[in-house]
Every structure is written in structure tokens, then in C-alpha cells.
VEXVOLUM-879714 format. One record per residue (C-alpha): residue in three letters; x negated, y negated, z. Coordinates in nm, 3 decimals. Example, Ala and Ser with C-alpha at 12.3 -4.5 7.8 and 13.67 -1.06 7.14 Angstrom:
<rs>
[r Ala [-1.230 0.450 0.780]] [r Ser [-1.367 0.106 0.714]] 
</rs>
This chain:
<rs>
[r Unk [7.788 -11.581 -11.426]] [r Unk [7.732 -11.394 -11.746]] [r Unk [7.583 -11.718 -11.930]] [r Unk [7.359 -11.655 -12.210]] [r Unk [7.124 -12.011 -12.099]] [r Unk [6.778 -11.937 -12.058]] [r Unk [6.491 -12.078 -12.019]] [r Unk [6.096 -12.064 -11.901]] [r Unk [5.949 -12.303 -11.684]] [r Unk [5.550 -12.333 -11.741]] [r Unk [5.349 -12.472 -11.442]] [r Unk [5.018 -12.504 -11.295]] [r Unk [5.079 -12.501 -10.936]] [r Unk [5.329 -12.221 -10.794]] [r Unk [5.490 -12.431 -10.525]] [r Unk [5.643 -12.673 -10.820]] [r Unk [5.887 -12.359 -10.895]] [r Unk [5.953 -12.295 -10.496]] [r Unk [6.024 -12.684 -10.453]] [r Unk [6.254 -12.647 -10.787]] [r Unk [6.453 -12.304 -10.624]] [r Unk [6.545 -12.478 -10.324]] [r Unk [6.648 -12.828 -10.432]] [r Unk [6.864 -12.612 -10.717]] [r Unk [6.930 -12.301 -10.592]] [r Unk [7.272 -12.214 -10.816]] [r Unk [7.034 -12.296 -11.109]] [r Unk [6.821 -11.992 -11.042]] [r Unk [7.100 -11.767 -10.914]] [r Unk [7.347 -11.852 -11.271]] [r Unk [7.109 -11.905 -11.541]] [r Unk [6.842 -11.662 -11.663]] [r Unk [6.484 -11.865 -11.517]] [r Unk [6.140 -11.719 -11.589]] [r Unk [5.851 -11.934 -11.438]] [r Unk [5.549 -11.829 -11.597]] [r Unk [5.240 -12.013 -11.369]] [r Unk [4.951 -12.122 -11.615]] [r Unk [4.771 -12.460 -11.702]] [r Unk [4.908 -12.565 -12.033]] [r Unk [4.513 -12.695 -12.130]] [r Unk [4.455 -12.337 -12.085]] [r Unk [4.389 -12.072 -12.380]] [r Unk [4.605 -11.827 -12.122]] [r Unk [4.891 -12.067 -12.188]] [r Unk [4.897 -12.094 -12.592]] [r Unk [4.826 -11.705 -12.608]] [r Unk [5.137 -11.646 -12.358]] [r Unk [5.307 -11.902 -12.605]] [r Unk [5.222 -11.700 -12.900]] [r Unk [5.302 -11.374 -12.784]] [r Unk [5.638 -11.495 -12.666]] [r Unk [5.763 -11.618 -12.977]] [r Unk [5.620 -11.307 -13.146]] [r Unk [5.839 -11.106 -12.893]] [r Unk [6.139 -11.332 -12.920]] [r Unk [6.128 -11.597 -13.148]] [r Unk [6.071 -11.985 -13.102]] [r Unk [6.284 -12.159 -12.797]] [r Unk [6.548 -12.416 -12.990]] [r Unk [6.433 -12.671 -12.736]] [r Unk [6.140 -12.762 -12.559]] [r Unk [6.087 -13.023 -12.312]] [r Unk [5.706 -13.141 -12.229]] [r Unk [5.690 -13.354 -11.914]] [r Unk [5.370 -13.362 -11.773]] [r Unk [5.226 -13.638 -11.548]] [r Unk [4.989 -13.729 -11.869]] [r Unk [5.078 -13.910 -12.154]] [r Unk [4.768 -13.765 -12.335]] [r Unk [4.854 -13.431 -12.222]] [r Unk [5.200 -13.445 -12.319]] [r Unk [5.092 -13.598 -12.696]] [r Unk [4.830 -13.344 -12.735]] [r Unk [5.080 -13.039 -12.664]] [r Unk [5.353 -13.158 -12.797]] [r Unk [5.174 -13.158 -13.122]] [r Unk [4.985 -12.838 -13.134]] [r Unk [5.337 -12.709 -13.054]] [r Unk [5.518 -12.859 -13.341]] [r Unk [5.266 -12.756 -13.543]] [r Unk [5.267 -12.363 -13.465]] [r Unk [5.643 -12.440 -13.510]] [r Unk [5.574 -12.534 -13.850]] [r Unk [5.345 -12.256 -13.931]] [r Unk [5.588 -12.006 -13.826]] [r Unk [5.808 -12.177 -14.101]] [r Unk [6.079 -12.246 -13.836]] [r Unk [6.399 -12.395 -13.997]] [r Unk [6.445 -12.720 -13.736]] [r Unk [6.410 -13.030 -13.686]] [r Unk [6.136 -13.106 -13.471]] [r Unk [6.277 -13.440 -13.347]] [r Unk [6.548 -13.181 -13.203]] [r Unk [6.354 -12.972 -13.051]] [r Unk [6.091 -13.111 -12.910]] [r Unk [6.126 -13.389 -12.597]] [r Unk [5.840 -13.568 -12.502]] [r Unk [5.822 -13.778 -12.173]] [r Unk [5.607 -14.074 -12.265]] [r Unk [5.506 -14.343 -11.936]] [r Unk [5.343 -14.674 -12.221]] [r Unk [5.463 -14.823 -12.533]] [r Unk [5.083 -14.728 -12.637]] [r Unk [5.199 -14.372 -12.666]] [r Unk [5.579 -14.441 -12.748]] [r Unk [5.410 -14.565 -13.093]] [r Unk [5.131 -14.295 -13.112]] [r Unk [5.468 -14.033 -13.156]] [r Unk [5.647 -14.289 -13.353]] [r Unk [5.342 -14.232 -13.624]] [r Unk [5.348 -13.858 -13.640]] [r Unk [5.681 -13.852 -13.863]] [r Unk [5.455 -13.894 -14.133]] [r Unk [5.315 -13.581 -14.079]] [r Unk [5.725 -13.409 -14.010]] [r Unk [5.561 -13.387 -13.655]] [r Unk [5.807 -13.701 -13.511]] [r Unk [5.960 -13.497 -13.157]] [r Unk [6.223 -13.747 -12.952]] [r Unk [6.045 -13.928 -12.657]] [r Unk [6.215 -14.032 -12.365]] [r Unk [6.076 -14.181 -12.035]] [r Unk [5.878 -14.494 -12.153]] [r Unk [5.843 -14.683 -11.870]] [r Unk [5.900 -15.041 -12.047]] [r Unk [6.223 -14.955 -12.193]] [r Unk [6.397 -14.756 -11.876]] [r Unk [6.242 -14.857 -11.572]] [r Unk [6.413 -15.207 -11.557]] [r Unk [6.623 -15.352 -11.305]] [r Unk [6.992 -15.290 -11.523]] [r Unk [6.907 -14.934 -11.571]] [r Unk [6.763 -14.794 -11.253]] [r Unk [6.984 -14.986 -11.020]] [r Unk [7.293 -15.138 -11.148]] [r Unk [7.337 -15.391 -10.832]] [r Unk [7.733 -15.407 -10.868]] [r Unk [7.806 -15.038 -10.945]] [r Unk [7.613 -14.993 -10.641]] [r Unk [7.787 -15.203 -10.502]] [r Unk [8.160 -15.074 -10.562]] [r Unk [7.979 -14.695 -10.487]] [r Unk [7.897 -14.828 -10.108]] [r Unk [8.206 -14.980 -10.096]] [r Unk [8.406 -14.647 -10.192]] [r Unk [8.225 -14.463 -9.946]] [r Unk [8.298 -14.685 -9.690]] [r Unk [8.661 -14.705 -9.761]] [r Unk [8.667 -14.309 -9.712]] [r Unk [8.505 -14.298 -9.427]] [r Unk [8.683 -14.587 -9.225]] [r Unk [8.981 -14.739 -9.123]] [r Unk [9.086 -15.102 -9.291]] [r Unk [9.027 -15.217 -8.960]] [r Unk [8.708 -15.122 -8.894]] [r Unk [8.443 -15.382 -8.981]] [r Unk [8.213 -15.327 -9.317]] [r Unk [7.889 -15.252 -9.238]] [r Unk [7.570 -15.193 -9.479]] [r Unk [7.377 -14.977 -9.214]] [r Unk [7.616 -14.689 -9.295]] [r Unk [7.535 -14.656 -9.688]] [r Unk [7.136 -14.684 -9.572]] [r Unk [7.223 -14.362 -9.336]] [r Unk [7.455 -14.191 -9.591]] [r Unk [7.330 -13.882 -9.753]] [r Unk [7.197 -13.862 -10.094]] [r Unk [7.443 -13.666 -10.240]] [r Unk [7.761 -13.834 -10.066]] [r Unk [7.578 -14.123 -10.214]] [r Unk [7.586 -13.967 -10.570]] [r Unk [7.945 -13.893 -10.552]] [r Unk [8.068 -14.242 -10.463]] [r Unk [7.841 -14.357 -10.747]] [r Unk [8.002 -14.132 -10.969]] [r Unk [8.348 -14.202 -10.829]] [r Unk [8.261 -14.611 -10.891]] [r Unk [8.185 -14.525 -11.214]] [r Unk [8.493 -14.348 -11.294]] [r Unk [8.677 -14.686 -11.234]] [r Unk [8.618 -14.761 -11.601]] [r Unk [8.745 -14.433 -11.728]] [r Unk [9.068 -14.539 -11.509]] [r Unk [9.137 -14.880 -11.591]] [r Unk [9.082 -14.740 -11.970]] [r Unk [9.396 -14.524 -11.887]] [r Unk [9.553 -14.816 -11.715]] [r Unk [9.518 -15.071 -12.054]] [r Unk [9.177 -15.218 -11.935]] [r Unk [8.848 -15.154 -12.110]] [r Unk [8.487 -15.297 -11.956]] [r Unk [8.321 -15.586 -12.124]] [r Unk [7.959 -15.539 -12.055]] [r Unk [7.885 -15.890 -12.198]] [r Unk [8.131 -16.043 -11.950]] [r Unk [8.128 -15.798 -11.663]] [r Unk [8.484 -15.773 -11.698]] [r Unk [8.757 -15.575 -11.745]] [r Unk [8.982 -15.675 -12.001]] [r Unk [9.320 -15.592 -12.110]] [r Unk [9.333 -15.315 -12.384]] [r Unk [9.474 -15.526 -12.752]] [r Unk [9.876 -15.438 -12.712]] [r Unk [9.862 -15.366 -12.365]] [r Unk [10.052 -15.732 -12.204]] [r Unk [10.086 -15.600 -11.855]] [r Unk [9.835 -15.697 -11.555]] [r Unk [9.663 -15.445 -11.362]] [r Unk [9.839 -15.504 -11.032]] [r Unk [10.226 -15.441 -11.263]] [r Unk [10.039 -15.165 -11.399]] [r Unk [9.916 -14.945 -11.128]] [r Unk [10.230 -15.023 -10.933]] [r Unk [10.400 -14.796 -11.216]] [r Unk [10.471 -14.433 -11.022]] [r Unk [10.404 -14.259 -11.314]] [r Unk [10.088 -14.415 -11.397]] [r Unk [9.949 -14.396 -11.034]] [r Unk [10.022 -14.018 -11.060]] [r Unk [9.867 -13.981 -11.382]] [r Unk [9.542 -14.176 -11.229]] [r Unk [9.508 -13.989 -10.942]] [r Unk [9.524 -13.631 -11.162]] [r Unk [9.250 -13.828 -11.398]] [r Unk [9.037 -13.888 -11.041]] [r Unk [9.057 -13.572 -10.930]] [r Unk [8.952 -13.373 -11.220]] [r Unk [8.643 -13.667 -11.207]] [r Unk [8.584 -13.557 -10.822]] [r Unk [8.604 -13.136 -10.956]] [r Unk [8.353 -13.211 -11.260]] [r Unk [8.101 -13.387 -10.974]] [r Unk [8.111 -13.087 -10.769]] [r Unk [8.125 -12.783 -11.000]] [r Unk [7.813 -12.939 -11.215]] [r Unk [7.593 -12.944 -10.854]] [r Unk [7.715 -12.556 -10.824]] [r Unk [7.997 -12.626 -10.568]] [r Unk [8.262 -12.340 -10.634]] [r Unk [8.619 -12.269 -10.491]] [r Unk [8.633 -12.127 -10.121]] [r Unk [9.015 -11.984 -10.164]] [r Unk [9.128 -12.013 -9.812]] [r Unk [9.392 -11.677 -9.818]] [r Unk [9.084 -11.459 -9.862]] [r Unk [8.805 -11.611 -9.637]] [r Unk [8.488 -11.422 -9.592]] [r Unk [8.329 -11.256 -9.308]] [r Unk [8.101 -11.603 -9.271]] [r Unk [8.441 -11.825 -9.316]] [r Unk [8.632 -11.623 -9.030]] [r Unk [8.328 -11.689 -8.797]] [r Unk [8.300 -12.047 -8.861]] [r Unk [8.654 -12.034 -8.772]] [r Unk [8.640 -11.879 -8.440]] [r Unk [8.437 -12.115 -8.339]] [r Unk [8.572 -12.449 -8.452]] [r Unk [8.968 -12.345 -8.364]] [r Unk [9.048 -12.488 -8.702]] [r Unk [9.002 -12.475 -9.081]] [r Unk [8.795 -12.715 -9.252]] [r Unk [8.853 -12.736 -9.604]] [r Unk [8.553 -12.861 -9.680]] [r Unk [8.241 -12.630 -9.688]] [r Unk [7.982 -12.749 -9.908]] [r Unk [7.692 -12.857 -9.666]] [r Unk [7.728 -12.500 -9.538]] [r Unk [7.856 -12.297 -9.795]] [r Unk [7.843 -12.415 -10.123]] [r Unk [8.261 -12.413 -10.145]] [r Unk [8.511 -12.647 -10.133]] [r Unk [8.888 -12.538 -10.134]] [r Unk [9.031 -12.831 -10.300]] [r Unk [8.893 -12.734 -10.646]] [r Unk [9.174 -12.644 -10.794]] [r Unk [9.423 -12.774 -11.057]] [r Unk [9.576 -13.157 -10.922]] [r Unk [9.932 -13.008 -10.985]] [r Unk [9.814 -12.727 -10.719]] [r Unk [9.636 -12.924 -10.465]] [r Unk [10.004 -12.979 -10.182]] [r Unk [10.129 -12.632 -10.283]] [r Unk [9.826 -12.419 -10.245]] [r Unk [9.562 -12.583 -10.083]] [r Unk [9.740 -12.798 -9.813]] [r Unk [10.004 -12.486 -9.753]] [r Unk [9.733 -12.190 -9.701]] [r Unk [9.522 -12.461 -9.465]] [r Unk [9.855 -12.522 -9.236]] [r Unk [9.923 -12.145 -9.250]] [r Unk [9.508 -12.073 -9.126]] [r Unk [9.535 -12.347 -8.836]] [r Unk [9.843 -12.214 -8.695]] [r Unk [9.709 -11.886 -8.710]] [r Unk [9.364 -11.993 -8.533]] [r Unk [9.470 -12.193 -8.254]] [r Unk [9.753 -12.449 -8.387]] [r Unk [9.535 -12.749 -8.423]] [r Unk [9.659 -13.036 -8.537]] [r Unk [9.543 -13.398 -8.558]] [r Unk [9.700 -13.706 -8.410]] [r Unk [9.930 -13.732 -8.632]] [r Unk [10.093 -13.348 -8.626]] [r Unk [9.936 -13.263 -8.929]] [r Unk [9.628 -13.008 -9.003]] [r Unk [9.319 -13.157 -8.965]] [r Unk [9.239 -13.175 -9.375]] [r Unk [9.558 -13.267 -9.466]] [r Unk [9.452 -13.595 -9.601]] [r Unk [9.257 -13.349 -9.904]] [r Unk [9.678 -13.395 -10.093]] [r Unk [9.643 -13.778 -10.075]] [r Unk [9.281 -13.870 -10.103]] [r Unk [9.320 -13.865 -10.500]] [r Unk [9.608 -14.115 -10.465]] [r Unk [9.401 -14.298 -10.257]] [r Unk [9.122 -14.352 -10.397]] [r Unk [9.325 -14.509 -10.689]] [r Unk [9.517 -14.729 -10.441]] [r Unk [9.157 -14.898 -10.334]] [r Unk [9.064 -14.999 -10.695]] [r Unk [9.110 -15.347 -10.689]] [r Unk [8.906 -15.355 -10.325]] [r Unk [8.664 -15.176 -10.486]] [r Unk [8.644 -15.389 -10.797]] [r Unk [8.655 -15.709 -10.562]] [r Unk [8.372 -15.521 -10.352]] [r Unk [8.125 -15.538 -10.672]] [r Unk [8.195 -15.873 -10.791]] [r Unk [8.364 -15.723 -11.083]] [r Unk [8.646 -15.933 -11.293]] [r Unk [8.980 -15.834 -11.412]] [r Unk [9.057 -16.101 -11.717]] [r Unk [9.395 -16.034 -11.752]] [r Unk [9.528 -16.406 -11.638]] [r Unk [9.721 -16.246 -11.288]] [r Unk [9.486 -16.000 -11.077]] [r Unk [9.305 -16.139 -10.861]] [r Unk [9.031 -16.012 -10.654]] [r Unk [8.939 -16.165 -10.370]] [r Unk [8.896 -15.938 -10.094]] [r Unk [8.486 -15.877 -10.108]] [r Unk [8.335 -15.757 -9.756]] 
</rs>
């Protein structure tokens, strides 16, 4: 709230906004979206384009991403052009982005910086759709691993089938938790070698990983570094605090009829109470979620505990699995003692 992004979204068919507003509805509820429904080929379109930046000035960025490379070319340079008429003061490689699908077109934009036309492409097929860059098979690989760690016992036995049923977006955040490995080994001593896809000790640093993460202070340290990771994942897809000693009208129902408080409530309500500072998480989280299941119905799991008490460890946790997880993708630590050995 009170952000000063905006931005309009030009389209030919109306359901492409609708389709946008529910797969990102905290986009159109926090930023300030205009959808203006025209055919860009259209002389409706360039005299809506006109008159807007005659009512407000030029936009600083524009992004053209039509299905047609031709299309995209075309507009993208009538654009730029009106930009330069207007005797705007920018660099049109950064303002204008141009999604490009053949290296036919890729060098069709290349040639306009003669004419100070040259906007940034991005999208050409040769150069991103290849195997390394849309999948990378052992990040995957360490993601399905994480998730399965989470959501199992050690003893249980590893099974594939459950990453082909996981959701996409607990699929995202075990990607995004595998690839947070790197920014934790950094902090360990280790940095990646993409060459040797391996992780190498840091020049200066003499200790192994397994003497290094079994350093309290360190292992602290990591787990604060994961869990501002996990908070960045989940406030970028609009996932905000639900503080648990003020819970709404909606949150008191859902407790009635569950007899205990879930912590987690961002499949039904866009909160999770966990976001909060690493230092806070036992304190104020765990505290006010042991205070709201006694008050409910006393609920406790096996164990004595509340139901989400594991939310305090999970961070320490997840650190604690590295080397599984590491093993899990095939991944090397060159540092002449770790070893890795226990893939599923």
C-alpha cells in the first residue's frame, strides 16, 4: 500500500486481464493497474498512446510481448520513434523490451542501433530455451529432494510420485530454497564452481563443510540467513503476516472449527504468521500459537507440543539437511573431507 508503481496493460482480448487478476490478485489490489482493451495494429491504440503521453508524459519502461515477432518489431519501432520525436531524454535500449522467438529477428533489432532505435530483446528462443536454462536437472533435483525431506520422516521411503503431485507453488519454494544452498555454503566458506559442479572452499577458508556447519554459531547464523530466504519467497508472491494475538473474524471461524491454530494460512488466506524477524520467531510466534490452542480446545500433537510448533525449528532444519540435499542432486563438495553419499 501507498506505492507509487504503475502501469497499463494493453490487450486485445478482455479475458487476458481477468486470467492476469486471478493468477495475481495482490498485483491488482497494491499497485496502480489500468488495462486499456485495444488491438495494438489498431489506429485506436496509437491515438490512446498519444493522448496518454500528452496527458502524462512517456512511461520510463515499456515492455512489448506479443505472440508475433513481426508485430513486436514493427511496434516496438514506431514507439521508439514517437519517443524520439517527443525529444525524450532516454535511452531507448532502457526503455524499451522486446520479446523476440528467432535469431532472424534477434539481428533485425540488433541493426536498428544505427538508427539510436536499438531497444533490449529478451526471449529468443535459441539462446534461452535450452536444456541448462529451463530445467537445471540437479537443482531440480536437490528442490524435490527438500520438499520431500519436509514433508516426511527419514524413515519413510523416497518416492518421485510425490514431487509429480506437489503443487506448483510448494514446488517453487523448494526450488528457491535449493537454490539458496549456494548463498549458504557462501556464508559457510564454500562458493559454486559452475565449471565443476562443485562447491569449493572459499581461498583462506581451511575448514571442511561438515567442521564448519557443526560450529553453533554458524548453524545459527545459517538458519537466520534461510529464513529471511523463506520471508523474501513469500512476501514477493503477496503473502503478508497473519499476527495471531489479533485474528480476524474469518481466522476465529476457521478456528472453531479445526479446535486448533494453524500457523500457516496462505492457501486460504494469503497470511502466514511466521513472517517475522528470525530473532522473533520462539518468542512471538511459537508463544501466541501455544497461548491460541490452549484457549481453543488444548490441542496438542503427539509429542505435547502445539501442532505448528515445528515453525521455531524448521529454519534450523532445513540447514541440518544440506549435505542430503547436496548428495540428493549429485552435487560435489571439493574440500578433501565431506563426503556425500547418501543420494535416494
Amino acid at each position: 500500500p501507498g506505492t507509487s508503481f504503475s502501469a497499463d496493460i494493453v490487450d486485445a482480448l478482455e479475458q487476458s486481464y481477468a486470467s492476469f487478476k486471478a493468477s495475481a490478485p495482490d498485483a491488482v489490489r497494491e499497485y496502480n493497474l489500468d488495462f486499456k482493451q485495444c488491438d495494438v495494429r489498431s489506429g485506436e491504440f496509437w491515438e490512446w498512446l498519444d493522448a496518454e503521453m500528452e496527458k502524462h508524459g512517456p512511461w520510463n519502461r515499456v515492455v512489448v510481448a506479443m505472440q508475433d515477432d513481426s508485430v513486436n518489431f514493427r511496434l516496438a519501432t514506431e514507439m521508439s520513434r514517437r519517443y524520439l520525436e517527443r525529444g525524450v531524454k532516454l535511452r531507448v535500449d532502457e526503455v524499451f523490451f522486446v520479446r523476440v522467438r528467432s535469431d532472424e529477428t534477434e539481428m533485425r533489432i540488433h541493426s536498428m542501433r544505427k538508427l539510436g532505435l536499438m531497444p533490449s530483446s529478451f526471449g529468443c528462443l535459441s539462446s534461452i530455451y535450452t536444456k541448462a536454462t529451463v530445467v537445471d536437472e540437479q537443482q531440480d533435483r536437490a528442490a524435490e529432494y527438500r520438499n520431500w525431506l519436509y514433508r516426511h520422516t527419514p524413515t519413510d521411503q523416497f518416492s518421485h510420485a510425490d514431487w509429480l503431485n506437489t503443487s506448483m507453488f510448494d514446488k517453487e519454494s523448494s526450488r528457491a530454497s535449493a537454490f539458496g544452498i549456494r548463498t549458504i555454503l557462501r556464508l559457510a566458506g564454500f562458493c559454486w564452481n559452475a565449471d565443476a559442479r562443485a562447491f569449493e572452499p572459499i581461498p583462506g577458508n581451511s575448514r571442511s563443510l561438515v567442521a564448519a556447519l557443526e560450529s553453533p554459531k554458524l548453524k545459527e547464523n545459517l538458519a537466520e540467513s534461510e529464513h529471511n530466504r523463506w520471508m523474501a519467497f513469500l512476501l514477493m508472491r503477496g503473502i503478508k503476516r497473519w499476527n495471531l494475538n489479533d485474528p480476524t473474524q474469518e481466522n476465529v471461524e476457521e478456528l472453531a472449527k479445526s479446535g486448533y491454530v494453524k500457523a500457516n494460512r496462505q492457501k486460504q488466506m494469503r497470511r502466514h504468521a511466521a513472517l517475522v524477524p528470525y530473532g522473533k520467531i520462539l518468542q512471538e510466534v511459537a508463544d501466541a500459537i501455544d497461548a491460541a490452542n490452549k484457549k481453543a480446545a488444548n490441542r496438542l500433537d503427539k509429542d505435547g507440543n502445539p501442532e505448528p510448533s515445528r515453525i521455531a525449528t524448521d529454519d534450523a532444519k532445513t540447514v541440518s539437511e544440506i549435505l542430503k540435499v547436496i548428495a540428493a542432486a549429485g552435487w560435489v563438495v571439493d574440500d578433501g573431507a565431506t563426503t556425500t553419499k547418501d543420494t535416494p
